[in-house]
N, C-alpha and C positions, 0 to 999 in steps of 0.2 A: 302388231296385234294390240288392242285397245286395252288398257289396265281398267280392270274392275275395281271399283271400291270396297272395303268389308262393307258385309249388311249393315253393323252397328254404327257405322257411319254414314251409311247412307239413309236410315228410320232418323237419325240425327240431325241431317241436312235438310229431311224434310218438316220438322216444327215438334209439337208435342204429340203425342200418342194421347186418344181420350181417355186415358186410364192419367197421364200424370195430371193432364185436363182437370179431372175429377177431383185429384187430391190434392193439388193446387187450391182450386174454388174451393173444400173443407176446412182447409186449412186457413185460407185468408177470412171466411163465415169464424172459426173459431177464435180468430184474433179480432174481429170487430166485435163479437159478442161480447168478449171480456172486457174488452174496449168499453163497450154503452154502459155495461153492468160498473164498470168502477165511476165511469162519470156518473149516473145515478147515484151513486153512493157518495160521493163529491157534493153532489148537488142539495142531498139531502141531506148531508151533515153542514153545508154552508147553510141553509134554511132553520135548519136546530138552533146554529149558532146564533142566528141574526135574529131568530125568536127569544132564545136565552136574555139577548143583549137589551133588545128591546122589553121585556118584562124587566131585566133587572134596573134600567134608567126609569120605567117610568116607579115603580118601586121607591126608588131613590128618591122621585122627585116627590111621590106621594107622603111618604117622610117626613120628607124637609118641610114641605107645607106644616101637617101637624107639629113637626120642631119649632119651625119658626112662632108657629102661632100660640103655641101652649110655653112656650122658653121666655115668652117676653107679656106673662103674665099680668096685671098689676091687680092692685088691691085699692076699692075707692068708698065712701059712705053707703050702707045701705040702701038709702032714700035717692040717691044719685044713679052711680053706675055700677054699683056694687062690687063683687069680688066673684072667687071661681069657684063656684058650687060645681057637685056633680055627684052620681052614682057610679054604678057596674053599666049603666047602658049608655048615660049622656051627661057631657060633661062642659058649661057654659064656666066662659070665662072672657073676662073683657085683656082685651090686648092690645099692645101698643103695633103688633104687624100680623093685618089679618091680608086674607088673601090679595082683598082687591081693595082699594084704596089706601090713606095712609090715617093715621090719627089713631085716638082711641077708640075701640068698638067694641060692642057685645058678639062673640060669637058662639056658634053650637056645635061642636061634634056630637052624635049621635051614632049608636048601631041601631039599623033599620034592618028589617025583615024585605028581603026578596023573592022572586020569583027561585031560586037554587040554592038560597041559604040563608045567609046575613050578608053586609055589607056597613060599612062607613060611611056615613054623610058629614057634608059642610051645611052651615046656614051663617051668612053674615053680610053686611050691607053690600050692594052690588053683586054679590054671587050667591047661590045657592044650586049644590046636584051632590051626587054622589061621588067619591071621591077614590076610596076603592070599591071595586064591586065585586058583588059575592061571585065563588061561593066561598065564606066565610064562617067556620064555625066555631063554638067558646069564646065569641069575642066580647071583650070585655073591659075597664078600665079601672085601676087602684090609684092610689093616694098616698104618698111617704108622707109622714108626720116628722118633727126637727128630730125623733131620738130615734128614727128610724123603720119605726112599725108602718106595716102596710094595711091601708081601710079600703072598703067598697066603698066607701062615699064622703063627702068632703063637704061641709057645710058649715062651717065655722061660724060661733055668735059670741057678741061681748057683752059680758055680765055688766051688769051696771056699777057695781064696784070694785070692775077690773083695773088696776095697777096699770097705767102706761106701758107700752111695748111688752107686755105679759101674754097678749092671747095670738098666738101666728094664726094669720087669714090669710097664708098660701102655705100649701102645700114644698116641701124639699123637692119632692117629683111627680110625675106624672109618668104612668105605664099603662100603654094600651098590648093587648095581645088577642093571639085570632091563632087559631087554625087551619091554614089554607091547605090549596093541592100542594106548594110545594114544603110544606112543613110547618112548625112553629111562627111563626113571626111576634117577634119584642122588639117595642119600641120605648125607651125610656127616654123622658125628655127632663132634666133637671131645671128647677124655676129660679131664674135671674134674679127679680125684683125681693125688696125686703118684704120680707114675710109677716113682719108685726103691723099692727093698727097702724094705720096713716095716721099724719101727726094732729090733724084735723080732729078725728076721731078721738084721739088722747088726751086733748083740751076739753072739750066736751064730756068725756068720762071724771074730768077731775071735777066737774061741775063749775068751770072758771065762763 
């Protein structure tokens, strides 16, 4: 006589029941779900970051530019090429490294009004645009004097019977600052070249 199988062996032998069916398929649906949801979240914090990165180099590089070009300031005759004037809004100063070429030049930084705030320009021979762009607000620019005090504006003249090396025609520093989205931004650039009368200047003031 033929041995029967239990039943629970035999539902067994023949595959899944659609009830495990069922909770099989929920169960692998709730593990891709979590699945997409973390890459998502992967993907958009890799994206945060690579925007972070990329605001913060060009940041940096927009800096350096104003560094380079306000740090290597010089000071030269009125009637010639003059020296680095400027106010709270534009601040012209001739330098030995301006953006694009090499030599001495005149250039401009300026805050301009844009379309969503303020904004930074350049102006100097072979380049001129804007260099950060708004939105930029409170932005502005000072002047350290040699004992340290801070000016809106920087325009330095020589009395006619000023004393050789007596009148500084640069500035100790240069500070721009602005209000952006992502905070404060200061940039101080301290000025390399001698600060007093060129020597040119100081012959001529003795009346020789």
């Amino acid at each position: 006589m033929p041995s029967r199988s239990p039943p629970l062996l035999r539902r067994n032998m023949g595959g899944f029941s659609l009830l495990e069916a069922i909770v099989t398929l929920v169960v692998v649906s709730l593990i891709v779900t979590v699945l997409m949801q973390a890459l998502a979240q992967a993907l958009d914090m890799r994206e945060r970051l690579l925007r972070h990165q990329r605001q913060s180099r060009t940041a940096a590089l927009q800096e350096q530019w104003f560094r380079d070009s306000v740090s290597s300031a010089l000071s030269d005759l009125p009637d010639a090429l003059g020296h680095l004037e400027g106010d709270a809004g534009v601040l012209n100063v001739l330098t030995s490294a301006p953006l694009v070429g090499q030599g001495l030049s005149r250039v401009r930084w300026e805050v301009v009004e844009a379309s969503e705030g303020l904004a930074l320009a350049y102006d100097g021979p072979g380049w001129a645009g804007v260099v950060v762009p708004a939105p930029l607000r409170e932005a502005r620019f000072s002047y350290m004097d040699r004992e340290g005090g801070w000016h809106s504006d920087w325009a330095p003249e020589v009395p006619a019977d000023a004393a050789p090396g007596t009148v500084p025609m640069l500035p100790r520093m240069v500070r721009f600052q602005a209000e952006t989205t992502r905070g404060e931004m200061t940039w101080l650039v301290p000025v390399r070249s001698e600060p007093y009368v060129p020597q040119r200047m100081r012959v001529g003031s003795d009346g020789i």
